[in-house]
C-alpha positions as CSV (number, residue, x, y, z in Angstrom):
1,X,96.9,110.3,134.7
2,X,95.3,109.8,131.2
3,X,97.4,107.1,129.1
4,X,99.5,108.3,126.9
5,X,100.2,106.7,123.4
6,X,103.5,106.2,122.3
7,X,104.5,105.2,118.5
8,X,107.7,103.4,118.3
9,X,109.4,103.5,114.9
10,X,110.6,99.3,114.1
11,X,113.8,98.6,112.0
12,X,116.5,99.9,113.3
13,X,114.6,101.6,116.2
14,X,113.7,99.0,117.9
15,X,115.1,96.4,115.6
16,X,118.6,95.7,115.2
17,X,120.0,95.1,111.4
18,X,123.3,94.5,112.5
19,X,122.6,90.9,112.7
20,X,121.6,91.2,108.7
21,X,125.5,91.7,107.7
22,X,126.8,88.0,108.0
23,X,124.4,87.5,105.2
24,X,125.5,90.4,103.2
25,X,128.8,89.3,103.7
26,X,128.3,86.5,102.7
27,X,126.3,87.0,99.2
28,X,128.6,90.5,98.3
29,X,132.0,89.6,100.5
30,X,131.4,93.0,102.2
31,X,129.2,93.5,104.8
32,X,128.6,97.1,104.6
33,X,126.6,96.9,101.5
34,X,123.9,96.4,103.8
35,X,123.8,99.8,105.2
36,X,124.3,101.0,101.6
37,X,120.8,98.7,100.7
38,X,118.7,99.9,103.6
39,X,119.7,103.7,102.4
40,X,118.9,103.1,99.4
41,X,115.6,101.2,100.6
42,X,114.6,104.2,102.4
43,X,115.2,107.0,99.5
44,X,113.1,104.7,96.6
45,X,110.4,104.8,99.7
46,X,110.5,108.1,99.9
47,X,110.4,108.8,96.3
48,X,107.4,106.5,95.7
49,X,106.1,108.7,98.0
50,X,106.5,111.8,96.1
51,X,106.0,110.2,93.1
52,X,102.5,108.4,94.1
53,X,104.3,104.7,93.3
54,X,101.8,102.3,94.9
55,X,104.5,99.4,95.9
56,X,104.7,97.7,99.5
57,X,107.4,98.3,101.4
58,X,108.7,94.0,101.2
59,X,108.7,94.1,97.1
60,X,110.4,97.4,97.2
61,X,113.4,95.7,99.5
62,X,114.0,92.5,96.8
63,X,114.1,95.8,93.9
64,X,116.4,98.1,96.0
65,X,118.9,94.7,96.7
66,X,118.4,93.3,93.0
67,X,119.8,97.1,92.3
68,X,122.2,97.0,95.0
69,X,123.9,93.4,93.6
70,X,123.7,95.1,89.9
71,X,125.8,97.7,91.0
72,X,128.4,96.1,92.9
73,X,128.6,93.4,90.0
74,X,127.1,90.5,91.8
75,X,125.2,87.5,90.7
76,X,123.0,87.2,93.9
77,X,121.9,83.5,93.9
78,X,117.8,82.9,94.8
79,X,118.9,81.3,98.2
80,X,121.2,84.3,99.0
81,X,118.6,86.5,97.8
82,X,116.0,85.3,99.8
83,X,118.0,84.5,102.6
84,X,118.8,88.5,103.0
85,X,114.9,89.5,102.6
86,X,113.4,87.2,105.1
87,X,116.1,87.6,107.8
88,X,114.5,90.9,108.2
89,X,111.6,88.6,109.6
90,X,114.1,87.7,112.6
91,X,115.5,90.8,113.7
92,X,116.7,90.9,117.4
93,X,115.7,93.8,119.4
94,X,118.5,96.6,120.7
95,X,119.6,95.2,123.9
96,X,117.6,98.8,125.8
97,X,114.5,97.7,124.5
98,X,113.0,95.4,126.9
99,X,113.4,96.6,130.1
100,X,112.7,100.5,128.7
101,X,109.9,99.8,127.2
102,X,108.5,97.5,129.9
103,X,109.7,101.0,132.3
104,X,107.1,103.2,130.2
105,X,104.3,100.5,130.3
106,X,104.6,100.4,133.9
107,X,104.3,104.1,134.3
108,X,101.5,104.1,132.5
109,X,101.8,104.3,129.1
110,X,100.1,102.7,125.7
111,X,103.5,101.7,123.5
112,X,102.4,100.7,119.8
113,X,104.8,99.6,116.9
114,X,104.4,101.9,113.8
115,X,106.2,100.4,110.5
116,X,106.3,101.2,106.9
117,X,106.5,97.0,106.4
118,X,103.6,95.5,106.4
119,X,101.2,94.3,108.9
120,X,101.9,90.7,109.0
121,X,105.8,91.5,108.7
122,X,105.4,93.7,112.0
123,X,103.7,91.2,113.4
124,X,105.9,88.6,113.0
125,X,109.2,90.5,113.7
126,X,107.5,91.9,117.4
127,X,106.4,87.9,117.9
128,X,110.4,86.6,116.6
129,X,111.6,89.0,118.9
130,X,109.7,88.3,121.7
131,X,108.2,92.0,122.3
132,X,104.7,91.1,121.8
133,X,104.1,91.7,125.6
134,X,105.6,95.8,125.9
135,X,103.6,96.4,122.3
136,X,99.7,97.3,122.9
137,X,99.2,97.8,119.2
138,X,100.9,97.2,115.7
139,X,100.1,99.7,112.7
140,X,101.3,99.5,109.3
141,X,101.2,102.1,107.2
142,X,100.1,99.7,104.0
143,X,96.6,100.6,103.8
144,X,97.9,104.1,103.3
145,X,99.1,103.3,99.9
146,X,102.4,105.5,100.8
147,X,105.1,105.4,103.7
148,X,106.3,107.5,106.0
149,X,107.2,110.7,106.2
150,X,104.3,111.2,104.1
151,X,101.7,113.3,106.1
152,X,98.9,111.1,105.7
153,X,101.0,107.6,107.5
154,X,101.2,110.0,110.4
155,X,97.3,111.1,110.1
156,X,96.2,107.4,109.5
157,X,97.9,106.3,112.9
158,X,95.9,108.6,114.3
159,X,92.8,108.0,112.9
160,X,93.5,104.9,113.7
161,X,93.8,105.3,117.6
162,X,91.2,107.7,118.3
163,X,93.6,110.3,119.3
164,X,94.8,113.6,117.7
165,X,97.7,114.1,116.3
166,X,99.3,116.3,118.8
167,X,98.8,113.7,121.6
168,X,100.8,110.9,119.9
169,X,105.0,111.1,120.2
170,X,106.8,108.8,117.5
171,X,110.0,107.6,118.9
172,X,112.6,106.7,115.6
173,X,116.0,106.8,114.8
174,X,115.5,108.3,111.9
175,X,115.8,111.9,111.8
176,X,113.4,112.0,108.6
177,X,110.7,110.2,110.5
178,X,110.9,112.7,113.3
179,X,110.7,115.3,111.1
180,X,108.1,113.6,109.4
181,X,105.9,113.4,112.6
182,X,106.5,116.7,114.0
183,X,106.0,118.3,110.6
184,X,102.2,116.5,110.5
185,X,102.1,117.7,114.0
186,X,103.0,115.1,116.5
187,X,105.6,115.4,119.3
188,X,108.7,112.7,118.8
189,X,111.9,111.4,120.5
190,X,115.2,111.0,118.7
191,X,117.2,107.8,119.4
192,X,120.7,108.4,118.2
193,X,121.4,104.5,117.0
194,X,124.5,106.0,115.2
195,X,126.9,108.9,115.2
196,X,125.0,110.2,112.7
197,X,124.5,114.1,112.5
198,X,120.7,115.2,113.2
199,X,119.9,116.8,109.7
200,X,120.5,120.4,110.6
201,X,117.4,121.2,108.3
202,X,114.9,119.3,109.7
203,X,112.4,119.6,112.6
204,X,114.0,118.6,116.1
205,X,111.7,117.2,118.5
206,X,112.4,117.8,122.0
207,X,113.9,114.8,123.3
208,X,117.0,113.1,122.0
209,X,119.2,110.7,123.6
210,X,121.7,107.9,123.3
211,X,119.9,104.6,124.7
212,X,116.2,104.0,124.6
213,X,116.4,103.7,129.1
214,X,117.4,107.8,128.7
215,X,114.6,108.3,126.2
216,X,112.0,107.1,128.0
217,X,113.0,108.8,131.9
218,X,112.8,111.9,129.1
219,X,109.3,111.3,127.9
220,X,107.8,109.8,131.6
221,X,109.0,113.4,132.8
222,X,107.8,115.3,130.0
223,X,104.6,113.7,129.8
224,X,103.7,112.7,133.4
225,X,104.3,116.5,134.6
């Protein structure tokens, strides 16, 4: 069998923020603010990419929480401040990540971290995590001068790899980033991290599931066949 390359989507995909709400709970005395700043983190990205707003995808988190605390009326001290942006350095991994992706390497396959943060932030939260053994590759979208679900973050990770577009499948949580892929013309794999409706308007890819151990059975049997 030829190897396959798989892209795996980082925060949240792989990552789990869930461990970032002690913090926010403890600067805004409500822990759910941090969903409500990674949101909003991910809409400014996506209007700087429609926009053509050359930022990086850290600076752009310390804007988005600086707007979040305005909002909610907090005086975010510099230690809590900072103590929110670089715990994103530490993420754990989802509990099905390690022995799933470990699974598709076995089988066969190339597994490589794709991440709007940049390279050295990638690098460091595979290392802290202690996945830098079921990742081949790490790609950052930074040289781009955009983020995904801009066409060309899709293009450059395949320029990137040597391999065309409709050979790579992007694994994400995010049903924008799966749309994202399939629109530039990559397969994908939807991980439902939350109850979250798939956005009935937006490409589907072909395999969805619940834990990352039924998404990858999914894509050794699609792909192995």
């Amino acid at each position: 069998m030829t190897q396959k390359t798989i892209l795996f989507d980082i925060n949240e995909t792989v990552l789990n923020l869930e461990t970032l709400k002690p913090k926010f709970k403890a600067a805004f005395g409500d822990d759910g603010v941090m969903s409500l700043w990674f949101a909003s983190l991910l809409h400014s990205s996506t209007v700087c990419v429609a926009t053509q707003v050359k930022t990086d995808f850290a600076a752009l988190a310390g804007v988005v929480l600086d707007a979040v605390a305005v909002r909610k009326g907090v005086a975010l001290s510099a230690p809590q401040r900072d103590d929110i942006l670089t715990g994103f350095a530490s993420l754990p991994p989802h509990d099905d990540i390690q022995p799933a992706l470990q699974r598709l390497k076995s089988a066969g396959f190339r597994c490589v971290a794709f991440s709007n943060s940049s390279l050295n932030l990638i690098a460091t939260q595979i290392n802290n995590a202690g996945l830098s053994e079921v990742f081949d590759d790490i790609l950052s979208v930074e040289s781009t001068g955009s983020f995904k679900p801009d066409p060309k973050a899709y293009q450059f990770a395949a320029e990137t790899l040597g391999l065309p577009l409709a050979e790579l499948r992007l694994v994400a949580t995010h049903d924008w980033d799966t749309h994202g892929a399939l629109s530039a013309g990559m397969k994908a794999a939807y991980i439902a991290r939350t109850p979250a409706l798939y956005h009935p308007l937006y490409r589907s890819p072909d395999i969805h599931g619940n834990h990352m151990g039924d998404i990858v059975d999914k894509i050794i049997a699609v792909e192995c066949c």
